[in-house]
VORONU-550420 format. One line per field, with one value per atom (N, C-alpha, C, O): residue number from 1; residue in three letters; atom name; x negated, y, z negated. Coordinates in Angstrom, 2 decimals. Layout:
N
i: NUM  ...
aa: ALA  ...
at: CA  ...
east: X  ...
north: Y  ...
up: Z  ...
# end
This chain:
131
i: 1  1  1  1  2  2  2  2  3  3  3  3  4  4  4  4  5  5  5  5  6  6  6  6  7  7  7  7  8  8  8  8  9  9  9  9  10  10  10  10  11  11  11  11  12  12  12  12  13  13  13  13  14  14  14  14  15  15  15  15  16  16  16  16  17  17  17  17  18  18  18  18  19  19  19  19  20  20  20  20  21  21  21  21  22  22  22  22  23  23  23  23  24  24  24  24  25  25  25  25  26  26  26  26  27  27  27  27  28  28  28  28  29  29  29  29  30  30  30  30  31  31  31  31  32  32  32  32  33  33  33  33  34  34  34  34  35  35  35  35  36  36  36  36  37  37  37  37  38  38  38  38  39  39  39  39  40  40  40  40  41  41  41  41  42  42  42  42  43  43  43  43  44  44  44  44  45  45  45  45  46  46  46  46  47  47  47  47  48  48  48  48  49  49  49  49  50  50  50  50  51  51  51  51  52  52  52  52  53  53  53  53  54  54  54  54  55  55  55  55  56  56  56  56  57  57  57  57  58  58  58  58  59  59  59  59  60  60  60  60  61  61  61  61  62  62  62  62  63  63  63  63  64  64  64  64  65  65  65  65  66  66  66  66  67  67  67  67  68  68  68  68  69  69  69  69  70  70  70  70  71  71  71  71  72  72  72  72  73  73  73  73  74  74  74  74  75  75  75  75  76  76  76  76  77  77  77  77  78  78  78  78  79  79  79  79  80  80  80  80  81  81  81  81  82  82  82  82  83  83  83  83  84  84  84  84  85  85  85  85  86  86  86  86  87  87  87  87  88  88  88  88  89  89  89  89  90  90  90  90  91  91  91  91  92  92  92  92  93  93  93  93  94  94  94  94  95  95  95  95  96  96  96  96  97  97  97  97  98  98  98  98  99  99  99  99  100  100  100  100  101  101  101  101  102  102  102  102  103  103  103  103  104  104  104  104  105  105  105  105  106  106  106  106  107  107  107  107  108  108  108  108  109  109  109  109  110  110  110  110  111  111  111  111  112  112  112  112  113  113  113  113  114  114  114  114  115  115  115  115  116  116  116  116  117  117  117  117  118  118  118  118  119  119  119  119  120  120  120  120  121  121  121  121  122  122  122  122  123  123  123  123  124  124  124  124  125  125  125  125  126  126  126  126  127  127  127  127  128  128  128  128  129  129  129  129  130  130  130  130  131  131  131  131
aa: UNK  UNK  UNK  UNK  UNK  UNK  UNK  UNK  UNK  UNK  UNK  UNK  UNK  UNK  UNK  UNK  UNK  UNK  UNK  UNK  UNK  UNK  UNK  UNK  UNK  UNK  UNK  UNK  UNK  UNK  UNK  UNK  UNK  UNK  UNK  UNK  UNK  UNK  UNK  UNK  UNK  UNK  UNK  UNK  UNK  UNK  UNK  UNK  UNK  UNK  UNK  UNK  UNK  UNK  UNK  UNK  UNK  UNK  UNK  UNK  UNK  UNK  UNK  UNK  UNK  UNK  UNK  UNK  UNK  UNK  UNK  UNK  UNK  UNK  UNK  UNK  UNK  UNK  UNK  UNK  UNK  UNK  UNK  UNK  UNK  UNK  UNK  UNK  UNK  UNK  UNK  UNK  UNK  UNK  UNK  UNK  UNK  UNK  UNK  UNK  UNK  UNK  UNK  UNK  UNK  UNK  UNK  UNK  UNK  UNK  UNK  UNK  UNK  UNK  UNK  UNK  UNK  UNK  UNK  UNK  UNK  UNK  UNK  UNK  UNK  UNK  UNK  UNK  UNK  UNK  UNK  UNK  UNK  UNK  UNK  UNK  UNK  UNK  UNK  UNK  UNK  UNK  UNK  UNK  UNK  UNK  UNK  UNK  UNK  UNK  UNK  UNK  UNK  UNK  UNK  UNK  UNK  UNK  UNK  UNK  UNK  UNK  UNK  UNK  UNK  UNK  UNK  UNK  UNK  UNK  UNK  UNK  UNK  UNK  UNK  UNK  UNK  UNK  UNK  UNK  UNK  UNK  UNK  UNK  UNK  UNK  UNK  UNK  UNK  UNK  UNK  UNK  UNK  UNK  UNK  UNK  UNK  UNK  UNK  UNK  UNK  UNK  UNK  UNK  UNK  UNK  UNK  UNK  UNK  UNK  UNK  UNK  UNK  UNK  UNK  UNK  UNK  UNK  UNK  UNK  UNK  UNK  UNK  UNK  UNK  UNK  UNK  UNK  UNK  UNK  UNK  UNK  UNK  UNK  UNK  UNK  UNK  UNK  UNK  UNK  UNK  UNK  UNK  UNK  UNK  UNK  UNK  UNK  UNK  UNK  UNK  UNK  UNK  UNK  UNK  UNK  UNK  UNK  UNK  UNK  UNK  UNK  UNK  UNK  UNK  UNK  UNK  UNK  UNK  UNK  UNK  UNK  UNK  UNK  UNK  UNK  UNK  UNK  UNK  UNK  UNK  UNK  UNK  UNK  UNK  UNK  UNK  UNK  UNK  UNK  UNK  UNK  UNK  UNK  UNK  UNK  UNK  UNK  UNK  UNK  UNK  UNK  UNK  UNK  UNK  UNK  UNK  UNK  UNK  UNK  UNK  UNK  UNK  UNK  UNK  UNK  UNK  UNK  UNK  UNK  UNK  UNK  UNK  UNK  UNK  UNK  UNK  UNK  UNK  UNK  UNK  UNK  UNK  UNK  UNK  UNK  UNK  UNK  UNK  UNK  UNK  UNK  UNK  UNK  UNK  UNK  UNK  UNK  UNK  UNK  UNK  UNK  UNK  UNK  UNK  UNK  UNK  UNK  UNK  UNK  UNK  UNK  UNK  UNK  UNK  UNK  UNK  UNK  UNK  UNK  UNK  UNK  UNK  UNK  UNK  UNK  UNK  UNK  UNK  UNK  UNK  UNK  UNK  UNK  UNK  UNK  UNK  UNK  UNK  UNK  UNK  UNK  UNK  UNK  UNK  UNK  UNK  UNK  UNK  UNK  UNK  UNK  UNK  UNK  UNK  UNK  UNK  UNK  UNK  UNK  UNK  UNK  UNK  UNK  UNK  UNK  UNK  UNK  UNK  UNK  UNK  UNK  UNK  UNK  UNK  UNK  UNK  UNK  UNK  UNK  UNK  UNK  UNK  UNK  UNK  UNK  UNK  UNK  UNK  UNK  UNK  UNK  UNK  UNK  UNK  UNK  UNK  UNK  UNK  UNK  UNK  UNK  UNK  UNK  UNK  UNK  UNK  UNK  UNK  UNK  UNK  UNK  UNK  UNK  UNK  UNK  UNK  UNK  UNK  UNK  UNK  UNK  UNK  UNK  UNK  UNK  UNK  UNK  UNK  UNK  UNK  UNK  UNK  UNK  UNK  UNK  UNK  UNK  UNK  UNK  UNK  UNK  UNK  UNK  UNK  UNK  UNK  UNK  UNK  UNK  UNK  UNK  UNK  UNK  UNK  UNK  UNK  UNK  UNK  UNK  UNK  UNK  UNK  UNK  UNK  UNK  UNK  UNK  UNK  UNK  UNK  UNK  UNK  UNK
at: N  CA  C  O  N  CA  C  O  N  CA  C  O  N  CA  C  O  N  CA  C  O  N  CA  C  O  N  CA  C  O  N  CA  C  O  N  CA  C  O  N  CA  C  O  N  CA  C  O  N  CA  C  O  N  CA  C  O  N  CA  C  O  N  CA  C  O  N  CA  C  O  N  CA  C  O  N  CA  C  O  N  CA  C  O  N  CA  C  O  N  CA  C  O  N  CA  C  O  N  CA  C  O  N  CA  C  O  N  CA  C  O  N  CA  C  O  N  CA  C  O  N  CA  C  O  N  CA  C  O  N  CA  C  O  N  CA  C  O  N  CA  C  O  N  CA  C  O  N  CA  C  O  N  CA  C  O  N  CA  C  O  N  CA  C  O  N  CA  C  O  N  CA  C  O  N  CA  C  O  N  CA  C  O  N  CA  C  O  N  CA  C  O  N  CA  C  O  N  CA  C  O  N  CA  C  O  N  CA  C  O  N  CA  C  O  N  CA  C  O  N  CA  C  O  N  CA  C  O  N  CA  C  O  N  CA  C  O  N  CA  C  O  N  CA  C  O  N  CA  C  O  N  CA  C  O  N  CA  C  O  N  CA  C  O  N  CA  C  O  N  CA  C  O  N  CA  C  O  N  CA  C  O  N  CA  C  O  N  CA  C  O  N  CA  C  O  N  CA  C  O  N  CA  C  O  N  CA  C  O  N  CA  C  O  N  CA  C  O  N  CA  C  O  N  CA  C  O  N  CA  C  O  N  CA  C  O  N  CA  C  O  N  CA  C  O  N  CA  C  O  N  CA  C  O  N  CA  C  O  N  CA  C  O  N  CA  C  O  N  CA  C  O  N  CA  C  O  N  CA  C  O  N  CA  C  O  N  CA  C  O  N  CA  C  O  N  CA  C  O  N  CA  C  O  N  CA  C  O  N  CA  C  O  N  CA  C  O  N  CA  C  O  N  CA  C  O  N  CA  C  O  N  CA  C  O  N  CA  C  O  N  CA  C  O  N  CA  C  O  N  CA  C  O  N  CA  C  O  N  CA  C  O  N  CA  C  O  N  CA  C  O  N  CA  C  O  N  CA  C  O  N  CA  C  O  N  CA  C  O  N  CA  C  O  N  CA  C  O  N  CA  C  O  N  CA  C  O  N  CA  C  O  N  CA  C  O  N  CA  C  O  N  CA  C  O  N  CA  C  O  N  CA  C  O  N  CA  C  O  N  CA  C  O  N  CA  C  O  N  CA  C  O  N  CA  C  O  N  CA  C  O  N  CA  C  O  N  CA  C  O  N  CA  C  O  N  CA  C  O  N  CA  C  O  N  CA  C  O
east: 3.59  3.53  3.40  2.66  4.14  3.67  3.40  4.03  2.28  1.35  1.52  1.42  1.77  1.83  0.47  0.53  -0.60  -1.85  -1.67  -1.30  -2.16  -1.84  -2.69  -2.63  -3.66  -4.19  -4.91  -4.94  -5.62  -5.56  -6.55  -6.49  -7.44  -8.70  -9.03  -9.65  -8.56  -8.80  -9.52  -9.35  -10.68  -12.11  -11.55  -11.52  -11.08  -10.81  -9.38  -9.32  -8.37  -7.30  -7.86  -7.37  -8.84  -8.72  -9.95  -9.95  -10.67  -11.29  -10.41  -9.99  -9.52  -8.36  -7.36  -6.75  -7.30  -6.65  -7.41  -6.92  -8.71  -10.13  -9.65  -9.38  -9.65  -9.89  -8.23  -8.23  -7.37  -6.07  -5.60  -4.55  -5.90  -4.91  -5.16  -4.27  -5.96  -5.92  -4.91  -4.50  -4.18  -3.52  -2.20  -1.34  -1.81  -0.46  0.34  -0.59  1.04  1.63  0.57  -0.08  0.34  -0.11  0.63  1.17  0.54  1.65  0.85  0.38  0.32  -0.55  -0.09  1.14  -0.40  0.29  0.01  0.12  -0.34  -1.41  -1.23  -2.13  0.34  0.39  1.60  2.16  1.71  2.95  4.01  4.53  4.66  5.69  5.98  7.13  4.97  4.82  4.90  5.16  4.77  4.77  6.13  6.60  7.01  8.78  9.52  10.15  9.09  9.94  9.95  10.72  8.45  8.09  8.84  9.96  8.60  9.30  10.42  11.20  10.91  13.06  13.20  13.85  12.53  12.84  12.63  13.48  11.17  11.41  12.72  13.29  13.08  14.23  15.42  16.33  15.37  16.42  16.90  17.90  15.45  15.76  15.11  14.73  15.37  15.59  14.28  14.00  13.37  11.59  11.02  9.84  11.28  10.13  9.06  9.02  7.87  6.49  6.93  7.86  5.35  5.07  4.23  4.61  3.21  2.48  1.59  0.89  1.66  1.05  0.17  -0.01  -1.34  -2.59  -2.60  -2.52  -2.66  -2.05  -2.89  -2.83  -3.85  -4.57  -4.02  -2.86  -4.48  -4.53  -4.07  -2.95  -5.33  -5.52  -5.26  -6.08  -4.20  -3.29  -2.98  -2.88  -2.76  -2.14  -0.65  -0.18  -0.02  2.03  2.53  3.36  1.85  2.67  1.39  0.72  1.10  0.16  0.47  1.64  -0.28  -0.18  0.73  1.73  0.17  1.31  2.43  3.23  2.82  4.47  5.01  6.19  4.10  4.90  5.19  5.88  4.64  4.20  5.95  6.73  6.00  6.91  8.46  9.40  8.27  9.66  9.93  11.07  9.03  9.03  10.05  11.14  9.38  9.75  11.31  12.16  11.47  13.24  13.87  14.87  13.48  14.16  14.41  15.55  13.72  13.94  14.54  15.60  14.40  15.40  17.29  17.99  17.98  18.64  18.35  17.82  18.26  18.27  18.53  18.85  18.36  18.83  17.70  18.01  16.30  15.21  14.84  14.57  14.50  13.88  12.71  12.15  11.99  10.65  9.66  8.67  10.17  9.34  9.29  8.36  10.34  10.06  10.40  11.01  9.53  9.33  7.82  7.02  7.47  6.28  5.40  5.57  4.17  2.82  1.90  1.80  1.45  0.37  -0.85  -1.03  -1.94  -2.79  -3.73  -4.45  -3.47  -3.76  -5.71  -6.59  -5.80  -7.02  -7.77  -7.03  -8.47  -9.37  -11.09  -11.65  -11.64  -12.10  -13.18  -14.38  -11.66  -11.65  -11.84  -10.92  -13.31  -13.44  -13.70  -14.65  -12.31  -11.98  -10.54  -9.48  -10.73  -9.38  -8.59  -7.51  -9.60  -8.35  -7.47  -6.42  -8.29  -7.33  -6.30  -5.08  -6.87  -6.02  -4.45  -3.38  -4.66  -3.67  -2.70  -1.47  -3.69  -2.82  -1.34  -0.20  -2.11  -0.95  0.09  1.28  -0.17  0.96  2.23  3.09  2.00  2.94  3.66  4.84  2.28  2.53  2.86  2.74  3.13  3.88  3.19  3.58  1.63  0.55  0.36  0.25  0.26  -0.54  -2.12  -2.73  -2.58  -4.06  -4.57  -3.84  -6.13  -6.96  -8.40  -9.20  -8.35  -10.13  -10.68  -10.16  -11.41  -12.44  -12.77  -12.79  -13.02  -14.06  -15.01  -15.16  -16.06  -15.28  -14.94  -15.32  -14.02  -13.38  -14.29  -15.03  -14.37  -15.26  -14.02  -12.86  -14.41  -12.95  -12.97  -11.85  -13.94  -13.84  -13.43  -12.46  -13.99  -12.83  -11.88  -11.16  -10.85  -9.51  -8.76  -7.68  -9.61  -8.95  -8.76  -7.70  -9.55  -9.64  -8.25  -7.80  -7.64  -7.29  -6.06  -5.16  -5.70  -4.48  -4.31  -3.13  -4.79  -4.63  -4.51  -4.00  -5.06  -4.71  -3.01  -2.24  -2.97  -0.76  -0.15  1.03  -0.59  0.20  0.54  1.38  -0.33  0.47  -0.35  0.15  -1.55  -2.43  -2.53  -2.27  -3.07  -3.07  -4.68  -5.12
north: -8.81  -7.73  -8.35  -9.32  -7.77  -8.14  -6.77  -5.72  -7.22  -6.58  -6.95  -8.16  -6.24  -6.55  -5.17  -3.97  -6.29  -5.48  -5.79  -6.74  -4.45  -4.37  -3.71  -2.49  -4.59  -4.27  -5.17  -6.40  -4.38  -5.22  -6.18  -7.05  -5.96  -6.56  -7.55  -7.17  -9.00  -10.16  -10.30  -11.32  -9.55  -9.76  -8.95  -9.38  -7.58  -6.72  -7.29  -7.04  -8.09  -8.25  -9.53  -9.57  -10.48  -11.51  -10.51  -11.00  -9.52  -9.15  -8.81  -9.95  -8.19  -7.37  -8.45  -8.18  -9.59  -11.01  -11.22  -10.85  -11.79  -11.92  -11.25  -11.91  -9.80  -8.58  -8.69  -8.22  -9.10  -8.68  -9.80  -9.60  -11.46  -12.27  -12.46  -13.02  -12.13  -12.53  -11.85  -12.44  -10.61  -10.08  -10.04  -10.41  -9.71  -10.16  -11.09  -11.60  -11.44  -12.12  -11.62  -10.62  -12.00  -11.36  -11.70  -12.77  -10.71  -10.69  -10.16  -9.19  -10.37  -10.10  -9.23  -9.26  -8.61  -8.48  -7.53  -6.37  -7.63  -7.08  -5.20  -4.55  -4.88  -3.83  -3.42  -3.90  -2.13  -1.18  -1.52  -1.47  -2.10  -2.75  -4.09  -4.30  -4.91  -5.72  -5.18  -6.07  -4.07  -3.65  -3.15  -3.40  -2.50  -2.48  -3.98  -4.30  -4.59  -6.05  -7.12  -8.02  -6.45  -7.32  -6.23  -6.63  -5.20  -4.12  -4.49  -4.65  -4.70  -4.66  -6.06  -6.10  -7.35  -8.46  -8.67  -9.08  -8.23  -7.73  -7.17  -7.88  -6.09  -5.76  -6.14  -5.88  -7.13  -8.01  -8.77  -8.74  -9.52  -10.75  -10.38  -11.08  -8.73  -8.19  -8.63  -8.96  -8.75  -8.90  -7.76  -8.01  -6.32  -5.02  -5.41  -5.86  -5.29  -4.81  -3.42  -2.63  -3.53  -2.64  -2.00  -0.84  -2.29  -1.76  -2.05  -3.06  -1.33  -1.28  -1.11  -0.17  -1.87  -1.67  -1.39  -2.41  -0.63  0.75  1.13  2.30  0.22  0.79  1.84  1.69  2.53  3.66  3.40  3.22  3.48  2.90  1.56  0.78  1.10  -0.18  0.13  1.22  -1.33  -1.41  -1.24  -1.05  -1.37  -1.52  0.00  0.81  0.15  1.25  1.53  0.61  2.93  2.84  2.93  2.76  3.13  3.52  4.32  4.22  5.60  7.08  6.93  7.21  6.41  5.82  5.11  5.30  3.58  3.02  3.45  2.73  4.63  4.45  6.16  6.39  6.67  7.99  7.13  7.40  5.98  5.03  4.27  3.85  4.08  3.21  4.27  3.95  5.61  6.69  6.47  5.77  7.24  7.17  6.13  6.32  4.87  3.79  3.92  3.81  4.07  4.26  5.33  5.18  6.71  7.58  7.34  7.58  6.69  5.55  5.05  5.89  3.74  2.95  3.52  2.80  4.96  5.71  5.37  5.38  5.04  4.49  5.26  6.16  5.84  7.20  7.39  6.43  8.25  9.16  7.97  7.41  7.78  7.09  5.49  4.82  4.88  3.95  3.06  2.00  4.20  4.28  3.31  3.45  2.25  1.18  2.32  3.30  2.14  2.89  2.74  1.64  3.37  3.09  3.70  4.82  2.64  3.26  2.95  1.98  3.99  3.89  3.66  4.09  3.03  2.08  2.84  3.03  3.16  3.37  4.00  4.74  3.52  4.23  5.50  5.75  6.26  7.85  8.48  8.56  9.06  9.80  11.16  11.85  11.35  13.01  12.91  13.34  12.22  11.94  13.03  12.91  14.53  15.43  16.14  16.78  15.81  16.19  15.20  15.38  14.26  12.83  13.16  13.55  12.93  12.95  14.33  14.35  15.57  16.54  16.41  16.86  15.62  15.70  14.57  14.76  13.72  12.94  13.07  12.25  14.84  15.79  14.69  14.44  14.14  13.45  11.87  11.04  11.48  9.81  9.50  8.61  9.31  8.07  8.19  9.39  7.38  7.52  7.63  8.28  6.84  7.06  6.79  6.46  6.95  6.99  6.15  6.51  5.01  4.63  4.21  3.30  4.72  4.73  3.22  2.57  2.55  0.94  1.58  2.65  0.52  -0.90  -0.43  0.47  -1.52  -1.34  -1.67  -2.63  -1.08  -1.41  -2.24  -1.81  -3.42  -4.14  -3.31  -2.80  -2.79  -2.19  -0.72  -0.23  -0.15  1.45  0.88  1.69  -0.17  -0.51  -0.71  -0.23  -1.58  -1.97  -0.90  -0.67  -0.57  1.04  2.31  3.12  2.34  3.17  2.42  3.14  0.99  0.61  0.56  0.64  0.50  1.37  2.54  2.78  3.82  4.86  5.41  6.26  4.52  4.58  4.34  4.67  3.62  2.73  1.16  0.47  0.87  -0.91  -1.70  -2.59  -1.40  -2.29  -1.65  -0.51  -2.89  -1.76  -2.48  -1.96
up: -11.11  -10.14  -8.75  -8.57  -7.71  -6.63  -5.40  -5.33  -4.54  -3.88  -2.61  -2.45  -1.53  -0.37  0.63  0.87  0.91  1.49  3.21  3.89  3.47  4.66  5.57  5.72  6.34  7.34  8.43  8.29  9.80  10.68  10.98  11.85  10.21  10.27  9.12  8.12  9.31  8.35  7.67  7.00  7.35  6.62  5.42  4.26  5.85  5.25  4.11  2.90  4.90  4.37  3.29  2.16  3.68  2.90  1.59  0.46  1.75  0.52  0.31  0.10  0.12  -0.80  -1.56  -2.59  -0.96  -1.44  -2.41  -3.48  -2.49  -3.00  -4.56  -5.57  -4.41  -5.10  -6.04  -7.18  -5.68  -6.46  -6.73  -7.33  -6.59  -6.59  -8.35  -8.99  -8.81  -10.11  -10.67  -11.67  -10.37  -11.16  -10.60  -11.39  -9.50  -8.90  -7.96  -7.33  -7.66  -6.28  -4.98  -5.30  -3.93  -3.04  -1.55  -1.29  -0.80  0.80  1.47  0.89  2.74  3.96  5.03  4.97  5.82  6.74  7.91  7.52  9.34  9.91  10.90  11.43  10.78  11.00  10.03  9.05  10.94  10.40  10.12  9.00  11.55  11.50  10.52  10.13  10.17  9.62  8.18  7.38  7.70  6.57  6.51  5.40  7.32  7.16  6.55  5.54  7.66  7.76  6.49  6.14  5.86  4.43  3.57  3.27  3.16  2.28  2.80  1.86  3.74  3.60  2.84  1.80  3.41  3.02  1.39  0.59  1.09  -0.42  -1.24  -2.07  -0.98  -1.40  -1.41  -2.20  0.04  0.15  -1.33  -2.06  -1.30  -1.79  -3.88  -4.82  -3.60  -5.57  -5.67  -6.82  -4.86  -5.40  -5.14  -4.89  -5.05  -4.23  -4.72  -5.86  -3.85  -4.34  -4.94  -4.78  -6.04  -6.96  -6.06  -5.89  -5.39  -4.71  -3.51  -3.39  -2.87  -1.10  -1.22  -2.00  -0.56  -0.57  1.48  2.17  1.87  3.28  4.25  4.63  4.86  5.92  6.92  7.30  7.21  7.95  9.60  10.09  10.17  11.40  11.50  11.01  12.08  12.82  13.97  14.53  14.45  16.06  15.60  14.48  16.96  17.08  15.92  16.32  14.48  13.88  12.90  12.43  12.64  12.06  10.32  9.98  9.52  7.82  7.63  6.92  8.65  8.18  8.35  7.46  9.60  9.92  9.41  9.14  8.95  8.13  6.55  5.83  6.09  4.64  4.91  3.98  5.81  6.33  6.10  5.35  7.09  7.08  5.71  5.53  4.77  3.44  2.52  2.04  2.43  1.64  2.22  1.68  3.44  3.82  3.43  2.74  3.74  3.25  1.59  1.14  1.07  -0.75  -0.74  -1.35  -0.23  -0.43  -0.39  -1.37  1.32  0.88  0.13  -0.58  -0.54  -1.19  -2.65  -3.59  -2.72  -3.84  -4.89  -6.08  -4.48  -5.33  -6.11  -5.32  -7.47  -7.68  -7.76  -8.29  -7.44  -7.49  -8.42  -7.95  -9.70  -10.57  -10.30  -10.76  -9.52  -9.10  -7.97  -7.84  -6.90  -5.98  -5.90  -6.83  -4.66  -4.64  -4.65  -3.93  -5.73  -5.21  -4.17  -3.61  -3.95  -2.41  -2.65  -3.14  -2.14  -2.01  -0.51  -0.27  0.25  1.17  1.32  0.57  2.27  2.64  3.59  4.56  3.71  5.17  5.41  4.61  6.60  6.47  6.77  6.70  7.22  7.29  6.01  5.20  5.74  4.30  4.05  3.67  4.45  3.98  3.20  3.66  1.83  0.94  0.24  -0.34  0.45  -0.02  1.28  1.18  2.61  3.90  3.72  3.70  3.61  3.75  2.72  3.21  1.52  0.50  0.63  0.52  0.93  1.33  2.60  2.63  3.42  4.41  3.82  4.06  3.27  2.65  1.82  1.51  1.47  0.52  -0.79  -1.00  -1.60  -2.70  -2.15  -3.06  -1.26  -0.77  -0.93  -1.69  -0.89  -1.25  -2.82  -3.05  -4.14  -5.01  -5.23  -6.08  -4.24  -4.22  -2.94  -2.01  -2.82  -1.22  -1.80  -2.66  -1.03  -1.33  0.16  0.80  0.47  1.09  1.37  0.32  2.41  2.96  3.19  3.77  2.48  1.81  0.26  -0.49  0.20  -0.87  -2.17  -1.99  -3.40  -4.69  -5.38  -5.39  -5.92  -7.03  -7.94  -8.06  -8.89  -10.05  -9.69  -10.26  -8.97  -8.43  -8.17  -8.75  -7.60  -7.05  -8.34  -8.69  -9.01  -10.05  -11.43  -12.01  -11.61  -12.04  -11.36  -12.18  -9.70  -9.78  -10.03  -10.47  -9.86  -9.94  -11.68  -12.04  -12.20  -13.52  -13.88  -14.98  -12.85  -13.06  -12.60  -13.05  -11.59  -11.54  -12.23  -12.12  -13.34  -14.16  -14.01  -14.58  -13.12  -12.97  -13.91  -14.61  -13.94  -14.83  -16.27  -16.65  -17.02  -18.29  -19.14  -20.17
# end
């Protein structure tokens, strides 16, 4: 599996490294835009991440935009619904049923910072990636 986590604050990005390298590839990366440029090059090169770990609040592009531009791009790309990268967006702003509501289904999940490994790892089993 590979995982591309994404946010702006290094403490934050290297626990989430910390937290997932046992189980997949791992890709860094500190904003929005930075999260296009890795998702295209992924696909480029027939590797997509399985799944986006999606901070919210970023500089240059934030979560919502980049996670708005990810969807269109797979829509091109003729990707379908079921395998489409999961996301679980990061932050922490904790109001996760305002949150997920406005996402009209595009996020798979919402956790709250700091992050718990065993809730993360727990929900990335509840998408289906882990088993």
């Amino acid at each position: 599996m590979r995982i591309l986590i994404a946010d702006d604050e290094s403490i934050n990005r290297r626990i989430l490294l910390e937290m997932l390298a046992d189980y997949a590839d791992c890709d860094v990366v500190v904003n929005g835009l930075e999260v296009i440029e890795a998702f295209t090059m992924a696909h480029e090169q027939k590797r997509p991440y399985e799944l986006l770990c999606l901070d919210i609040m970023m500089p240059v592009m934030d979560g919502c935009e980049a996670l708005m531009q990810i969807r269109k791009m797979e829509t091109v790309m003729n990707i379908s619904p079921d395998d489409r990268v999961k996301v679980i967006m990061v932050t922490a702003v904790d109001r996760p049923n305002e949150i997920l509501q406005s996402y009209n289904g595009d996020c798979s999940a919402y956790m709250i910072k700091p992050i718990n490994k065993k809730a993360l790892i727990n929900q990335i089993k509840e998408i289906g990636l882990l088993k």
